[in-house]
C-alpha positions as a LaTeX table, in Angstrom:
\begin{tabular}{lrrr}
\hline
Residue & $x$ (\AA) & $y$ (\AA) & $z$ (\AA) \\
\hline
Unk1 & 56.46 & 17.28 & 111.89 \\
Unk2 & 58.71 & 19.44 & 114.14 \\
Unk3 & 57.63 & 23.11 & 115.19 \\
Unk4 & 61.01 & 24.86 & 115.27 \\
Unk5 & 64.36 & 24.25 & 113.53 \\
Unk6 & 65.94 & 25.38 & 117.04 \\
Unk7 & 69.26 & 24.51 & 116.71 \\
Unk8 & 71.04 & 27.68 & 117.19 \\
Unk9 & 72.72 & 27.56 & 120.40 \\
Unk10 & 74.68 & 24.93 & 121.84 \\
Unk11 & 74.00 & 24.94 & 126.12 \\
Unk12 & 76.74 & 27.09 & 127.11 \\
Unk13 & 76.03 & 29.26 & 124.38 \\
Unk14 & 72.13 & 29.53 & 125.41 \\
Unk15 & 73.98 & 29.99 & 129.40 \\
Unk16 & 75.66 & 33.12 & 127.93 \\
Unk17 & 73.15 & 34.01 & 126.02 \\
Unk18 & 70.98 & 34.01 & 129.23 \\
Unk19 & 73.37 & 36.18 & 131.24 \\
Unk20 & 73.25 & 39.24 & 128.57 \\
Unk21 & 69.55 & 38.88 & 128.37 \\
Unk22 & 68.49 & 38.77 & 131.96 \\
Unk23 & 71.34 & 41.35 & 132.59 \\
Unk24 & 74.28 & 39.94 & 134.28 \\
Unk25 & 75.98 & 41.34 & 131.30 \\
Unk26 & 74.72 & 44.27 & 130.26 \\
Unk27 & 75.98 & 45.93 & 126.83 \\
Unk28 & 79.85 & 47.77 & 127.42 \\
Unk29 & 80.19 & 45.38 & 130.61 \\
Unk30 & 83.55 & 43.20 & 129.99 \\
Unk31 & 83.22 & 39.66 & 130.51 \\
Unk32 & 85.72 & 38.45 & 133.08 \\
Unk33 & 85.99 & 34.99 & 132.10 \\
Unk34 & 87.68 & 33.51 & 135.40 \\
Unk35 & 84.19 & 34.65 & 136.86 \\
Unk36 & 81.81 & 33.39 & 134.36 \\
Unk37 & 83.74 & 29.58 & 134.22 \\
Unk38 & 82.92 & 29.93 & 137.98 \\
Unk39 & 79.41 & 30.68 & 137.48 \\
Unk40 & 78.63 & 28.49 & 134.89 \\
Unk41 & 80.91 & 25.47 & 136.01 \\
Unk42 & 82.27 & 24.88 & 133.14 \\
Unk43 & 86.34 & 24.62 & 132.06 \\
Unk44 & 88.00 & 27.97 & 130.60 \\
Unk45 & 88.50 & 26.16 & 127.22 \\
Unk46 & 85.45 & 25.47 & 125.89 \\
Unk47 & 84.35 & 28.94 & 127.22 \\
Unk48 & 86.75 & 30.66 & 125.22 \\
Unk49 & 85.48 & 29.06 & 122.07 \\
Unk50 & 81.82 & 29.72 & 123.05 \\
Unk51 & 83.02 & 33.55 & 123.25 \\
Unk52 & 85.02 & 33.27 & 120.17 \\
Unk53 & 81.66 & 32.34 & 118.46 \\
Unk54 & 80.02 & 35.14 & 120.35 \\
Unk55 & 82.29 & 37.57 & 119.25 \\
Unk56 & 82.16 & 35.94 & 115.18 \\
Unk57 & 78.40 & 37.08 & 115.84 \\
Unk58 & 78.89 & 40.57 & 116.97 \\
Unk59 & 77.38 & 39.59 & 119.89 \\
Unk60 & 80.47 & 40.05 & 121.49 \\
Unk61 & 83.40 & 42.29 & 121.05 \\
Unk62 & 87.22 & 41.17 & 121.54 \\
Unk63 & 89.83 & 44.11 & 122.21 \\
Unk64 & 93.50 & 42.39 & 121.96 \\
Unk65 & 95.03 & 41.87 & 125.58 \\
Unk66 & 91.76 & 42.93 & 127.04 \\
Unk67 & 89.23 & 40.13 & 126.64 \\
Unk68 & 85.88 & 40.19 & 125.70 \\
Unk69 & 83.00 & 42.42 & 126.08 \\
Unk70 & 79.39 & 42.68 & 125.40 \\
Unk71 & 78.72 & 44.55 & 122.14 \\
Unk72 & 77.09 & 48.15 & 123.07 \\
Unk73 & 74.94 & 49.20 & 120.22 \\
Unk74 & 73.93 & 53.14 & 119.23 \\
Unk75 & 70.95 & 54.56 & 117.98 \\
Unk76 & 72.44 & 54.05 & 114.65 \\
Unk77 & 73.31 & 50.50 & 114.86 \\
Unk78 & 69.88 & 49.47 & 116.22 \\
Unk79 & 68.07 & 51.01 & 113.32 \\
Unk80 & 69.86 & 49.48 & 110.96 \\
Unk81 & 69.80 & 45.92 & 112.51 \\
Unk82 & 65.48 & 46.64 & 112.43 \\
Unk83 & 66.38 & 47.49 & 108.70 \\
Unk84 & 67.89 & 44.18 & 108.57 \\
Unk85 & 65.44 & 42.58 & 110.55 \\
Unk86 & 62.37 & 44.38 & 108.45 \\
Unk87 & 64.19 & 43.16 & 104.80 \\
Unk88 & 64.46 & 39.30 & 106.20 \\
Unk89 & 61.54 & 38.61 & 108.34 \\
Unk90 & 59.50 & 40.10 & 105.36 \\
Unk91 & 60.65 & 37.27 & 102.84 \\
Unk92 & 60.44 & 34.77 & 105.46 \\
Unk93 & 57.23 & 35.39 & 106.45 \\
Unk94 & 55.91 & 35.53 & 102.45 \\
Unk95 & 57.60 & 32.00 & 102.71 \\
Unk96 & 55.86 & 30.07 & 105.01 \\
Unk97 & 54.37 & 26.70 & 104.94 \\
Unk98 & 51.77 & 27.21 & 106.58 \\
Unk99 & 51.52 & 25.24 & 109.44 \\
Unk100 & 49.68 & 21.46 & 110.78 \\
Unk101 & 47.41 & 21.64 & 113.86 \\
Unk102 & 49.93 & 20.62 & 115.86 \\
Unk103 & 52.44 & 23.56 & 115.24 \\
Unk104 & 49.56 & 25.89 & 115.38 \\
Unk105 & 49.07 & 24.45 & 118.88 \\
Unk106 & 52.57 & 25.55 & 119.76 \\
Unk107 & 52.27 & 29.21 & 118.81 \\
Unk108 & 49.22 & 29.57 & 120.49 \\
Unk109 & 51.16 & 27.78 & 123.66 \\
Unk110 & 53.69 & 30.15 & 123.10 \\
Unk111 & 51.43 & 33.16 & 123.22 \\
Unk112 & 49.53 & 32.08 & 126.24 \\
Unk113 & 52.90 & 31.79 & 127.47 \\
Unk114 & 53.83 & 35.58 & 126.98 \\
Unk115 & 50.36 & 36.68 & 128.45 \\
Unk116 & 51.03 & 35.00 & 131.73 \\
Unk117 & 54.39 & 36.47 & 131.68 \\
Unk118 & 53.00 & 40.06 & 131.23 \\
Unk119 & 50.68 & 39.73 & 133.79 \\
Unk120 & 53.75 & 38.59 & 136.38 \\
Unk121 & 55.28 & 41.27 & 135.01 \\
Unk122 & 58.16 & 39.12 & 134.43 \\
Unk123 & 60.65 & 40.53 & 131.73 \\
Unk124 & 62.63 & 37.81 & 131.28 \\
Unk125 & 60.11 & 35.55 & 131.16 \\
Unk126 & 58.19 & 37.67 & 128.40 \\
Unk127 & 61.46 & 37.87 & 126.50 \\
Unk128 & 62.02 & 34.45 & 126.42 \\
Unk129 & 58.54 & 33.51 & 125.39 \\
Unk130 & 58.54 & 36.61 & 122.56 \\
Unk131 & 61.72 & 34.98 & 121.63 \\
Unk132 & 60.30 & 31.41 & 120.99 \\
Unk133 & 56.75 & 32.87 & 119.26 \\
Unk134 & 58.45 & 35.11 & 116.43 \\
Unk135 & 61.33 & 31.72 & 115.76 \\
Unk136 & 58.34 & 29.09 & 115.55 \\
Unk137 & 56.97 & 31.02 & 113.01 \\
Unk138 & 60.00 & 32.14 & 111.01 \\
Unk139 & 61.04 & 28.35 & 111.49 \\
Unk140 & 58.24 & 27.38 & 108.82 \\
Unk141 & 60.06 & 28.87 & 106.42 \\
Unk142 & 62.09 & 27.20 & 103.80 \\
Unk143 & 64.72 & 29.51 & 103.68 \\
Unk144 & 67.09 & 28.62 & 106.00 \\
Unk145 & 69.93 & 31.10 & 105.43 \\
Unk146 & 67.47 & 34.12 & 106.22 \\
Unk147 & 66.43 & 32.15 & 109.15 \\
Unk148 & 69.89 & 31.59 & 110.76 \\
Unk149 & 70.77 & 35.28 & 109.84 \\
Unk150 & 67.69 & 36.53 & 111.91 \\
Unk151 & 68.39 & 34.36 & 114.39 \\
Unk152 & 71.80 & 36.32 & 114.61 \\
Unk153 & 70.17 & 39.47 & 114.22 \\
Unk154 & 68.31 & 38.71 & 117.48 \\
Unk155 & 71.04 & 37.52 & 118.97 \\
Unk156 & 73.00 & 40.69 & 119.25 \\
Unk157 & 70.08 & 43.02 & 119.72 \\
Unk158 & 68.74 & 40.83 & 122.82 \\
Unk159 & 70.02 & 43.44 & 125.32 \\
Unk160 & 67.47 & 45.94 & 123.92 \\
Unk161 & 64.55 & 43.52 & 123.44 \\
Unk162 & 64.58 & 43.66 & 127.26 \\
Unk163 & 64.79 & 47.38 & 127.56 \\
Unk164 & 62.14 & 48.42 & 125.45 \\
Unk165 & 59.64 & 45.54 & 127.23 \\
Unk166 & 60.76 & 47.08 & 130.53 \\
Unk167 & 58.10 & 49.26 & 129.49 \\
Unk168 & 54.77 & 48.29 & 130.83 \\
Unk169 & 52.50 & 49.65 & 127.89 \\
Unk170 & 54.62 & 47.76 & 125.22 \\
Unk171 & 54.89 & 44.79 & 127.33 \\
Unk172 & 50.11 & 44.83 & 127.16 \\
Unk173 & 50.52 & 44.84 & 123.27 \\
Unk174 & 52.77 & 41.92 & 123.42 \\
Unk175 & 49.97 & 38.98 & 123.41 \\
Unk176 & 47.36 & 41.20 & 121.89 \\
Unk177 & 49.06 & 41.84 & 118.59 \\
Unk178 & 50.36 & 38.07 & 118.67 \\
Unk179 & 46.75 & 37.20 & 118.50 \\
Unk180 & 46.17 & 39.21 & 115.22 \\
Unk181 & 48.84 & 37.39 & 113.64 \\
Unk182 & 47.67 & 33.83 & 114.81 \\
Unk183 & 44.20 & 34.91 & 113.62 \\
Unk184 & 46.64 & 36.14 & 109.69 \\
Unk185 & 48.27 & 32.67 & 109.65 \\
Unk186 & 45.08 & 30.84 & 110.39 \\
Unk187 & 43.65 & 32.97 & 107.58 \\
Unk188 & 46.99 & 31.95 & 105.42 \\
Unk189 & 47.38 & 35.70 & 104.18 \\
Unk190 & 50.75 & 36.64 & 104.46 \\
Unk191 & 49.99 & 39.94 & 103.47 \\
Unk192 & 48.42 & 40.48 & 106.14 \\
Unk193 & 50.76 & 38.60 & 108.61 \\
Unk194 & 54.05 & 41.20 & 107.20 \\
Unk195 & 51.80 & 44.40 & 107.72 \\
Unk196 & 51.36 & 43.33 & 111.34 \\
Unk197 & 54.73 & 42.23 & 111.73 \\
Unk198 & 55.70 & 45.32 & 110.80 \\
Unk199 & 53.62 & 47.56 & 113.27 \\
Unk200 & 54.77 & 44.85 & 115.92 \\
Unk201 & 58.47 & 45.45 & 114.77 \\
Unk202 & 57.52 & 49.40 & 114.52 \\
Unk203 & 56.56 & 49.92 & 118.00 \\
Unk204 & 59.32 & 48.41 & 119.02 \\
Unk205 & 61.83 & 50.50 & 117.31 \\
Unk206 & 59.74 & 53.92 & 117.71 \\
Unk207 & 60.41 & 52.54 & 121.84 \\
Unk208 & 64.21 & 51.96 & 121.88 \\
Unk209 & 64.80 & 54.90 & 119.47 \\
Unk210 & 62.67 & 57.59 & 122.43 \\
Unk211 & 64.54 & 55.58 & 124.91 \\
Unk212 & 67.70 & 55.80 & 123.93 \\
Unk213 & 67.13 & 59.85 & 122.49 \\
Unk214 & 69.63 & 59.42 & 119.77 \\
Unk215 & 70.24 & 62.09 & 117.55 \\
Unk216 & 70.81 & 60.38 & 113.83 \\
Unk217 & 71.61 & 61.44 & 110.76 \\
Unk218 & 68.93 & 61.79 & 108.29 \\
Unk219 & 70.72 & 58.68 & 105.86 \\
Unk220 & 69.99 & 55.94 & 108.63 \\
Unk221 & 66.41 & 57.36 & 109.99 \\
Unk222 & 65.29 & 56.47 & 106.23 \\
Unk223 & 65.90 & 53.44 & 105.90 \\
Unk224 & 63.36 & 51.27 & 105.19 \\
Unk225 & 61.69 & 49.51 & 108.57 \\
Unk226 & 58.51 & 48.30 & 107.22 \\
Unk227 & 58.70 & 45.12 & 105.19 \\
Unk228 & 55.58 & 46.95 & 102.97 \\
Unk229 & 58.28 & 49.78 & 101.87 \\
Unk230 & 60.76 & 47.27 & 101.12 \\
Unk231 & 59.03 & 45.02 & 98.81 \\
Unk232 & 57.21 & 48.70 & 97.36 \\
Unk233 & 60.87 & 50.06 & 96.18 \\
Unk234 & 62.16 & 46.82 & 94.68 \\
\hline
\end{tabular}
């Protein structure tokens, strides 16, 4: 049995991808396209339709006879998209098979992998291996349409994941609260497993949100972030 469903980026896709995360192209930054085919060595056509698929994410934003550039999210849209994320990655979560030695394995690889990366203090490193823990284990999932909409949820928010774990106490709690949930799935309790995810998710937002110092309107500070609230109102 596999231990992801990966199949969400193509390689020049994942090559962009890489260039917003690491920040070559930070959020507002236009993408000059004679530059990237350069970089990237690859033909202007097949770049414009990996940017056209960019852009059908929101991952990207197209202004006619300007190009493309990277999508620069508020205060506002980043608590919403953690809405988003809260509402899906609670159902997928309460979903899982849970998972053969061999995939448990692979999260625990995963983790390690993120621990030596916050050690190096190596953000990209720690973003990528974040990345690949929290999709192996939404991957176990059987509902697939969730899992390729939080996949695009990620997607356009990837930007800030690096931000907030530019912040060394976030970037200790990493591993450690990966741990508890290894120790949730091992335990099969999903219950437990969505009220850490949710203090994992939390922290992250409470981060961005002092970060960025947005001043929001009372409507989008209420919505619901914890995947405990969620399932409480329904």
């Amino acid at each position: 049995m596999t231990t992801s469903k990966r199949s969400d980026v193509d390689p020049l896709l994942d090559a962009l991808y890489t260039l917003i995360r690491t920040g070559e192209l930070s959020p507002g930054q236009r993408v000059d396209q004679r530059t990237i085919s350069e970089r990237l060595q690859v033909s202007r056509t097949p770049l414009r339709e990996a940017l056209r698929a960019m852009a059908t994410d929101g991952v990207l934003v197209r202004t006619p006879n300007a190009g493309y550039e990277v999508a620069k999210l508020s205060g506002a849209d980043l608590l919403q998209y953690y809405s988003i994320r809260s509402f899906l990655e609670t159902e997928v979560l309460r979903s899982l098979n849970w998972p053969n030695a061999e995939q448990m394995a692979a999260l625990k690889e995963a983790n390690e992998a993120c621990r030596a990366a916050t050690e190096d203090a190596t953000i990209d490193r720690l973003v990528c291996s974040n990345r690949a823990f929290h999709l192996m284990m939404f991957s176990w999932s059987p509902l697939t349409i969730m899992y390729q909409e939080i996949l695009r949820v990620w997607r356009v928010t990837e930007p800030y994941r690096t931000l907030h774990l530019s912040n060394p106490e976030r970037r200790r709690r990493v591993a450690t609260d990966h741990d508890k949930m290894i120790t949730a799935i091992e335990d099969q309790d999903a219950e437990k497993l969505v009220r850490l995810m949710d203090d994992h998710r939390g922290r992250s937002r409470t981060t961005l949100q002092d970060m960025l110092g947005s001043t929001l309107p009372p409507s989008i500070v209420s919505l619901p972030q914890e995947g405990r609230r969620t399932r409480q109102k329904s």
